[in-house]
N, C-alpha and C positions, 0 to 999 in steps of 0.2 A: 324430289321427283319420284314418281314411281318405279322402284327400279325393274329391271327385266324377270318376265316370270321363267323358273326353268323348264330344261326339256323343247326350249326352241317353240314356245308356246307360242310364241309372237308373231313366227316365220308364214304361218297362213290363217288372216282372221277367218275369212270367209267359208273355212271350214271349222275355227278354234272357239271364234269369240261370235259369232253372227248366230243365236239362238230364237227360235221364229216362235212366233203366237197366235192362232186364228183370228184375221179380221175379213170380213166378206170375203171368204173363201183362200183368203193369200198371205203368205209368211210375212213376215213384219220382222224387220232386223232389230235386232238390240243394243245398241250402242259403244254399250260402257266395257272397256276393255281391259282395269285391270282396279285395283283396289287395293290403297296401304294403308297404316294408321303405325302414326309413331308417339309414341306417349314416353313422356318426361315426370317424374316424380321429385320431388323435393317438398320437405317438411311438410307434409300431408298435404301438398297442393300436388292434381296432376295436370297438366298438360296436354291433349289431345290432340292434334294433326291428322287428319284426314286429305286424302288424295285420289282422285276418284280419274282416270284416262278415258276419255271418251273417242271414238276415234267413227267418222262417217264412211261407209262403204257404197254408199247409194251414189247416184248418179246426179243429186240435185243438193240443196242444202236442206240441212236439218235442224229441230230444236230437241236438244237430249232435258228431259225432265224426270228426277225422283224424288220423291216421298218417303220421307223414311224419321223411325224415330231417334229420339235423343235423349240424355237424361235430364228429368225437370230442373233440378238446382245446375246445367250445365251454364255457361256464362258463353256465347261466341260472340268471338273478337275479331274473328281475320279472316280476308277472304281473298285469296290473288290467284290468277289463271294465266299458265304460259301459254301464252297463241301464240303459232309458228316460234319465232325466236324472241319474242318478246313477254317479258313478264310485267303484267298490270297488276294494281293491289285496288282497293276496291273501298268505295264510300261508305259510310252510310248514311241513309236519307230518310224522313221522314216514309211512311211504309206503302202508302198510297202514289208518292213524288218519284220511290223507287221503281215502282211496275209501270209510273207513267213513262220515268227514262227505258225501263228496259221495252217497252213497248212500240217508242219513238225509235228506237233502235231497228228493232226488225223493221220497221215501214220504213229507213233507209238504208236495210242489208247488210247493216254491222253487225260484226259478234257480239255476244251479250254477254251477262252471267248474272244469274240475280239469286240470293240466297236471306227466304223468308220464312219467319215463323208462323204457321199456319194455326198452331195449338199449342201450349204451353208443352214442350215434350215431342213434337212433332214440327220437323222442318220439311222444306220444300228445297231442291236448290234446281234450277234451269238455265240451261245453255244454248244460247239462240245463234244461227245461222251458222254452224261447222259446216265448214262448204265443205264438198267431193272429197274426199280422200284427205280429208284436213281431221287432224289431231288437238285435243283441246285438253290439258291439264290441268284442275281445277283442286286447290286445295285450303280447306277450311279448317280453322282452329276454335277448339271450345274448353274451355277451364274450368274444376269446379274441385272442391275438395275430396277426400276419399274420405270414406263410410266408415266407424270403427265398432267394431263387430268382434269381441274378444279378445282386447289387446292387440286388432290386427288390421290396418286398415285395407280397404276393399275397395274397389274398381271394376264399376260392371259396365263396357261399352254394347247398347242394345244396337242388333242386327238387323231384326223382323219380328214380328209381333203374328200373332196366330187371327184368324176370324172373332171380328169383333162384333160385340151386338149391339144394335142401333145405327140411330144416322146420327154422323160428328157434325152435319149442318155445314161440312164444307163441298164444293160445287166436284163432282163425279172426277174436274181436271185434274183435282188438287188431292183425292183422297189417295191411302194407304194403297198397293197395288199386290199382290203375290202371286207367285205361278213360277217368276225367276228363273235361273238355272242357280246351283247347288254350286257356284265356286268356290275359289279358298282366296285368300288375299295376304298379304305379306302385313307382318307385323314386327316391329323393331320396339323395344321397352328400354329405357334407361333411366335408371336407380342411381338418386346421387347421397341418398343414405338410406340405412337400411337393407334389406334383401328382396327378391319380390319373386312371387310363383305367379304362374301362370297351370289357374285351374283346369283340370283336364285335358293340359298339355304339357309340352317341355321347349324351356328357351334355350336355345344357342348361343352362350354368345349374344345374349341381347336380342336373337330374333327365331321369328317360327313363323309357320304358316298356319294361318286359322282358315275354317270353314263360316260360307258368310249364311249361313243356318244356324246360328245359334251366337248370342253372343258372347264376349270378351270378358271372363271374368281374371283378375287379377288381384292378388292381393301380397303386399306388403309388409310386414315386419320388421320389428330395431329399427324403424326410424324414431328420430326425435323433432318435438316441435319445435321452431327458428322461426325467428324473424323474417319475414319476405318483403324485399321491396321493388319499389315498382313506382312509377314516373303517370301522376293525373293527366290529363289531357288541359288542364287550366293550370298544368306547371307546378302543383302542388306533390310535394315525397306522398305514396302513401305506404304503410305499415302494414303487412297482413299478416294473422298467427293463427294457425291454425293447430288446433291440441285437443285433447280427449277431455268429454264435457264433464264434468262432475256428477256421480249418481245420485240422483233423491235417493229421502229416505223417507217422504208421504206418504200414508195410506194407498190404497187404491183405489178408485170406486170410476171403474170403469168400466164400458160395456163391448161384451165380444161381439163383432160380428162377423160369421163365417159365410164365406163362398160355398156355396154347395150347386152351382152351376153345372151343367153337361161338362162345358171344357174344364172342368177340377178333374174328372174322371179322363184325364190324359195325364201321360207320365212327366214328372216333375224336370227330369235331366232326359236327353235325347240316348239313353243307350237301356238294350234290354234288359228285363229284372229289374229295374229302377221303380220307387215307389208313383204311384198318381198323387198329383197334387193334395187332393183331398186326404186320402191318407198320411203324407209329408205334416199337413194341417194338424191332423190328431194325434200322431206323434209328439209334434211339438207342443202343441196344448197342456196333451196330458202330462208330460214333464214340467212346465211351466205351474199348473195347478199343484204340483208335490213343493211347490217352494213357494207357495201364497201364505201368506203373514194370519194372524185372525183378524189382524185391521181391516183386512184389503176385502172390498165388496164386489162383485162382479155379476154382472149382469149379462145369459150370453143367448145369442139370436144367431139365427141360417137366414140365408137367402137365395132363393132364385129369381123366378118374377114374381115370387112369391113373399113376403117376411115373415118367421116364424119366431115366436120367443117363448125360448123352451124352460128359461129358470132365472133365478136369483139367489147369490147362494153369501156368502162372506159374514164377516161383522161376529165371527164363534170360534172357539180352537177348531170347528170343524171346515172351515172354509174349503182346504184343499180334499179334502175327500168331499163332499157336497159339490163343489164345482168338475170334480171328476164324472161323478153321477152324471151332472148336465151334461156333461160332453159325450156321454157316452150313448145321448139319446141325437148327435149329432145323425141326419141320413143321409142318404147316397148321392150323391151329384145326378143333377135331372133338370130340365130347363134353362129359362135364360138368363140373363144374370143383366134385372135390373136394381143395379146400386144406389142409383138416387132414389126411386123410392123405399127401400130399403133402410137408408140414412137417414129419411125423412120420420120415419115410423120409429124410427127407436131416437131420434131427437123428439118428437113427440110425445111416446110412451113411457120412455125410461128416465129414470133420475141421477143417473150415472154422469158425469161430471165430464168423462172423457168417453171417445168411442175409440175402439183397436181394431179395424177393419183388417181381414186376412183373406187375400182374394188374390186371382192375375189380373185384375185390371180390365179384362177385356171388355169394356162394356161405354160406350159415349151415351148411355141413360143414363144421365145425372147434370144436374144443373149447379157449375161448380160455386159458383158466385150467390146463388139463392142457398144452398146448401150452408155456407161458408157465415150466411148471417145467421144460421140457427143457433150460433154461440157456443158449441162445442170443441174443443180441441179433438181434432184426428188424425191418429197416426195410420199408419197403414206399413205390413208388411206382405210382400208380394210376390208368388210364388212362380216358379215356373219359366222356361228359359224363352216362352214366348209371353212372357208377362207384358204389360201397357202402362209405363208410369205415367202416361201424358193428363187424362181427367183426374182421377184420385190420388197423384204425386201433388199437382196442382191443389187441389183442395185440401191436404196434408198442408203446403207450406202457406195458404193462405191463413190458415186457422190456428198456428206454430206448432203443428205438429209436425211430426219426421215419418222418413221413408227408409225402408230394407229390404232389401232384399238378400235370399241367401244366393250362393252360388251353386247347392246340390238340393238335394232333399232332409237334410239336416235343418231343420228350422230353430234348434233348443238355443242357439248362441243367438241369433238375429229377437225372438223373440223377446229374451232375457235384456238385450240391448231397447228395443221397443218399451217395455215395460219400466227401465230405468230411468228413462225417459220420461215416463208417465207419472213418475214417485215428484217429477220436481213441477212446483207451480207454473202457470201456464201463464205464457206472458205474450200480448200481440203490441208491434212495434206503435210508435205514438205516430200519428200524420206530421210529418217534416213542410219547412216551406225552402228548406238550401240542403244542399248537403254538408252534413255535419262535419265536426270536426272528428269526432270518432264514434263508432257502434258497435254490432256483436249482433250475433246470432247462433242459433244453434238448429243445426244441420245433421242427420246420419251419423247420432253420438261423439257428435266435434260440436265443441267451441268456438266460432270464427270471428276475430276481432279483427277488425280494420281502424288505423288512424290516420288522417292527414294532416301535411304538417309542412313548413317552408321547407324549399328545398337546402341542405347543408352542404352541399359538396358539387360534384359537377353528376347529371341525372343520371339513372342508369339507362341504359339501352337494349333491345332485343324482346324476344319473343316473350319470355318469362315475367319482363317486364310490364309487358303491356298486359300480359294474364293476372299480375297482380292488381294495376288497379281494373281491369275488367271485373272482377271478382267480388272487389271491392265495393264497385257502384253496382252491382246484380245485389247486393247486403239492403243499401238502400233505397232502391228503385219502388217498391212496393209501400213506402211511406209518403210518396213524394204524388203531388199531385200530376194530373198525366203533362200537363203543359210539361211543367218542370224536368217530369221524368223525361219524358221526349228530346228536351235537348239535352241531357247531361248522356242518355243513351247514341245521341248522333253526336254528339262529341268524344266518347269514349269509342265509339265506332262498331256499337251493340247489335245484336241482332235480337228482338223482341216485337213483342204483340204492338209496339210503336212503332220501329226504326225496323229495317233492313240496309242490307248490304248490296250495294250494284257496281260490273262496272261495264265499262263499254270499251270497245277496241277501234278507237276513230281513225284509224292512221291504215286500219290494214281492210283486205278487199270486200267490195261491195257486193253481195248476192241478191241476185234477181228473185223477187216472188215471196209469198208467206214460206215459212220456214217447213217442213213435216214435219210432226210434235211424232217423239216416239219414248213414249211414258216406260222409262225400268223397273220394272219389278221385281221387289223384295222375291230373294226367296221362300219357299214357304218352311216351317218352321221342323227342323229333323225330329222334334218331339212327335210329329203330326203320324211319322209310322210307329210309335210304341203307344198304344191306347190300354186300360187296362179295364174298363168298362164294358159290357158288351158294345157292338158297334153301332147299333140301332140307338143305342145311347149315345153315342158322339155323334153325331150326324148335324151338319149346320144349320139344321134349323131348328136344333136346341138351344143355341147359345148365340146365334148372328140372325140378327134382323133380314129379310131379304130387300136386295137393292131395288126392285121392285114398285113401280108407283112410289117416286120417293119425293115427299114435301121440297115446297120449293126450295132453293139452296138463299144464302145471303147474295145480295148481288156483284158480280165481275166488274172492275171498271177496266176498261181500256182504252191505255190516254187519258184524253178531256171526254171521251163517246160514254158516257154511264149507262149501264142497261136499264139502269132501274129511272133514270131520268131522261135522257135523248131516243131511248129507243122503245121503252116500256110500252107507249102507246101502241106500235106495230106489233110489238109480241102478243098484244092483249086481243085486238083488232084483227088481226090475223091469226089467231089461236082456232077457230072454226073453219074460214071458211076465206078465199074461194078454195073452193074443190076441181081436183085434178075428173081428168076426165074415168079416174078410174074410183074416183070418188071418196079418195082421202083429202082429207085437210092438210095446208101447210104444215100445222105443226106434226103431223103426221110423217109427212113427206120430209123432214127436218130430221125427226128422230129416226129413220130411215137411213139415212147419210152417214157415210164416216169423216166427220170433217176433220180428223186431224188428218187422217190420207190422202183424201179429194181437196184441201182447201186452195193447194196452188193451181190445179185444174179449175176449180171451180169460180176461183177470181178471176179468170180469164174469159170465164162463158163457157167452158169445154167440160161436155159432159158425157163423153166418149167413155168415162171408167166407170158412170154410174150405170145401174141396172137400167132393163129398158122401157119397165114399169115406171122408176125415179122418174128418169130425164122426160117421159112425157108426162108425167104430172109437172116438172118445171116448166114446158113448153104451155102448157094448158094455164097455170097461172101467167104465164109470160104472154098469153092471146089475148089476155083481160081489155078491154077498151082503153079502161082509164092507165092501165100498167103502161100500156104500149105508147099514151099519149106522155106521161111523164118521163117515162124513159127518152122521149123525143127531145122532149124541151131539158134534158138533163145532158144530153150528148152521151146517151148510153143505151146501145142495145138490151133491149127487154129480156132475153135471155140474164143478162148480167143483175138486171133491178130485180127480179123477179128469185135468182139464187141468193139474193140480198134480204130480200122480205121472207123467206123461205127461215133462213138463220135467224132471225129475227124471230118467228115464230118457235125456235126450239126451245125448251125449260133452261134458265141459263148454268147449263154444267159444262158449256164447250168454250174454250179462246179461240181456238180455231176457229171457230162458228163468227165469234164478234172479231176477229180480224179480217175476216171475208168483209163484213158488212161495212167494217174502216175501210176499205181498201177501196168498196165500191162507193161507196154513200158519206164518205167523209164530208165535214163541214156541211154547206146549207143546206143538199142533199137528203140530208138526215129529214130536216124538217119540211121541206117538201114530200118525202115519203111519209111522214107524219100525217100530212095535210089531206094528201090523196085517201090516208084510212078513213080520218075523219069524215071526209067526201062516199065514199065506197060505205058508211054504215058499217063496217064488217064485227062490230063488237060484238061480244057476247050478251 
């Protein structure tokens, strides 16, 4: 549980925890009321516990949802939420079967909790119907090994990520969110060998309060690798070792490429005098290049939205001073930072075997899966405390390459880990058709070997346990064909780009009405006030795409209602016209609305909260001949059909929007309103 924060923080949300947001002129509560994370270490596995208290102050019920990131190689396993006095633990289910329970849920006013992988690196979790004054504890568990980075292993849990460039193609509900407030959250660390710091803080006792600005770096020393075991879900022991990987001794012949984006020109760690990314980059380089072999060939390239390739240099006793020269013609951070084609160009131009991408991440321009078949191995080290492991971590482990990150502006040790990496041959796992009896991977300068095996003894039991073989099937999941993978991930009880986690609270009270969606926002990232660039050089529309005219999203489903199948025609159909009397178009009048605010008003017919422009453009589509006659023969006032076709008409980036439309228009409904567009002509 989360424990109490002090100073009596708790004694009044409504002035402590309740921080507002601008939507149509009116504060918007924030939900989430307090924040822990307890992390477990043992033989370079860690443990991670997240608990997040969400508490409703409003007067109706609500749905609490955030977005937020994770670390790629992280494994989640567990998900239970204490409602009022009961503690629920949570399925997983195919990912699709998942949103259709949690969806089926709100349409009959149960609690929910659904916790889904939206991007490799990036979760979602959501909490549907917190009635009035109701408390919702929700706590999720993810396992993954720690990073070894100089004899020392490392633990970075990410907080918030800074302005990212491009669009991640997920729908406006689901994306990253910042503005936040600036809280601190309780942190509890237990070391069962070995010692463990906590970077740029100090543990108590096992605990301390962090700032949720920035995240959790941790790092560990004297531990030793051991045996870990842990109990399959098909009853099978499994074995996991986790240990420091063996350094190559290969040539090199690999290609640099450096970020030289807008956001590099922000400060690397969130405190003043600290170096900018970009500088932290040439520091560490140019110590890296005093210790290159005459074997080692290197090949090094910039990027913004640009790709530049400034040299080639190796293969002479001169390599390290040659490869200096290059860097030195490295230039200032400016533009935006697209990665994929960047990737694309130096898989195409260069003959370099490997690439060493050194960037924050921040960038959804890149196509990770087309990238991934250009045959390359890429590592990527990654800088900066608002860094993005979610695309280029991704494409790292597709490819067998690793990720690092530092914990300050010191790159020489992460690098030097990076590169030993790169000395040993590159190997991508074989496609599986079961899961094996034993594998290996190599991960953030670890060796991680899993076996399974009869059980010997009587199983083990508990959290750790089920993180081992969690851990274990995240090793093989990426060999295994999706069918396959799919169920060994809902049997282990995974949460991945197949399976989520859901549960539902049947037992406890029913709340009337769509839920109000009130979306948490990350904070934004404390590095954001130390910039070392001029200003006019950091400025968001150097380095972040604007949200602006944004291509259509993948489509929502909700339930059995698909947008892209049961209701697409109305969206298409209605995308023109009719027009209101004030001569907007539905989908006009659509994106006008705030349906996560309005939606319980607005399933009712009640349009008393909308502007008085809005509600007579609804009235004016609601006069339509044909509107008013279907709404007849449907037993629904036109008011109702008509905020229905309305939703329908929005780009699909709202649930709110498609749960109006379930609520009105469920079952035959649908295709009646279908019928009438095709009647009405109204396509484009």
């Amino acid at each position: 549980m989360v424990a109490p924060l002090p100073g009596g923080a708790e004694t009044d949300p409504l002035l402590t925890y309740i921080r507002t947001a601008a939507t149509s002129g009116a504060a918007r509560p924030i939900p989430l009321l307090a924040t822990q994370f307890d992390v477990s270490l043992e033989g370079g596995l860690a443990v991670v516990a997240t608990t997040r208290k969400f508490r409703n102050v409003e007067a109706h019920s609500i749905e609490a949802t955030i977005t937020f990131p994770v670390p790629v190689h992280a494994t989640l396993f567990a998900l239970e939420a204490r409602i009022g006095k009961w503690v629920l633990h949570a399925q997983a289910r195919r990912k699709d079967q998942a949103r259709q329970d949690y969806e089926s849920a709100i349409e009959r006013g149960k609690a929910a909790v659904l916790h889904e992988e939206l991007l490799r690196g990036v979760h979602m979790l959501s909490v549907a119907h917190v009635g009035p004054g109701a408390e919702v504890e929700v706590t999720s568990t993810w396992a993954m090994p720690v990073t070894q980075v100089d004899g020392r292993g490392v633990l970075r849990i990410p907080l918030t990520v800074g302005d990212i460039y491009g669009r991640s193609g997920l729908p406006d509900c689901d994306e990253l969110m910042h503005g936040g407030p600036a809280d601190m959250a309780a942190l509890t660390v237990e070391c069962q060998d070995g010692t463990v710091k906590l970077v740029g803080g100090e543990l108590e006792a096992g605990r301390a309060r962090v700032p949720l600005n920035a995240p959790i770096d941790l790092e560990v020393s004297g531990w030793k690798p051991k045996d870990l075991g842990g109990c399959a879900a098909d009853g099978r022991e499994v074995i996991l070792r986790v240990e420091p990987a063996p350094s190559g001794a290969a040539a090199l012949n690999v290609a640099f490429l450096v970020d030289h984006s807008g956001s590099m020109g922000e400060r690397c760690v969130g405190r003043s005098g600290s170096l900018s990314k970009h500088d932290a980059v040439r520091n560490g380089l140019n110590g890296l290049a005093e210790r290159l072999s005459a074997a080692d060939r290197i090949d090094v390239w910039e990027f913004d939205s640009r790709v530049r390739h400034i040299g080639s240099s190796g293969g002479s006793s001169r390599a390290g001073s040659d490869t200096l020269a290059l860097l030195r013609q490295l230039s200032w951070p400016d533009g935006g930072t697209e990665i994929g084609s960047a990737l694309r160009e130096v898989i195409a131009q260069s003959t370099a075997q490997d690439v060493l991408i050194i960037t924050d991440g921040k960038s959804h321009a890149l196509d990770v899966h087309g990238l991934a078949r250009g045959g390359r191995r890429v590592s990527v080290v990654l800088v900066g405390e608002d860094s993005l492991e979610a695309n280029i971590g991704h494409l790292a482990a597709l490819t067998g390459g690793e990720v690092f990150i530092p914990s300050g502006a010191d790159l020489d040790a992460v690098l030097a880990s990076a590169v030993r990496g790169l000395r040993t041959p590159s190997s991508m796992p074989s496609a599986l058709s079961a899961v094996p009896q034993e594998t290996h991977a190599r991960r953030g300068g670890m060796l991680i070997s899993a076996r399974w095996q009869k059980v010997t003894g009587t199983p083990a039991q508990g959290v750790r346990t089920r993180a081992v073989a969690a851990v274990a099937a995240s090793l093989v999941l990426p060999a295994l064909a999706p069918e396959i993978a799919g169920e060994l991930a809902q049997s282990e009880g995974l949460v991945t780009h197949l399976t989520s986690l859901v549960l539902v609270d049947e037992e406890g009270t029913r709340q009337e009405g769509i839920p109000v969606t009130r979306k948490v926002p990350l904070p934004c990232p404390r590095t954001a006030s130390y910039a070392s660039a001029p200003a006019a050089m950091l400025t968001p529309a150097h380095y972040a795409a604007p949200r602006a005219a944004r291509a259509c999203h993948a489509p929502l489903s909700l339930g059995n209602v698909h947008f892209d199948a049961d209701v697409r025609m109305m969206t298409e159909t209605f995308a023109e016209k009719p027009q209101s009397e004030q001569g907007w178009s539905l989908a006009e009048i659509a994106l006008q609305i705030a349906w996560d605010r309005h939606a319980r008003q607005l399933q009712r017919g009640d349009l008393s909260e909308l502007a008085q422009s809005l509600a007579e453009g609804v009235r004016a589509a609601a006069a339509h001949p044909e509107v008013a006659l279907l709404a007849s023969r449907l037993g629904l006032e036109p008011i109702r059909l008509a905020i229905a076709l309305i939703a329908c008409a929005l780009p699909v980036t709202s649930r709110s929007a498609l749960r109006v439309v379930r609520a009105i228009l469920g079952g035959p409904a649908l295709r009646e309103a279908e019928n009438l567009a095709r009647r009405l002509r109204l396509s484009k």
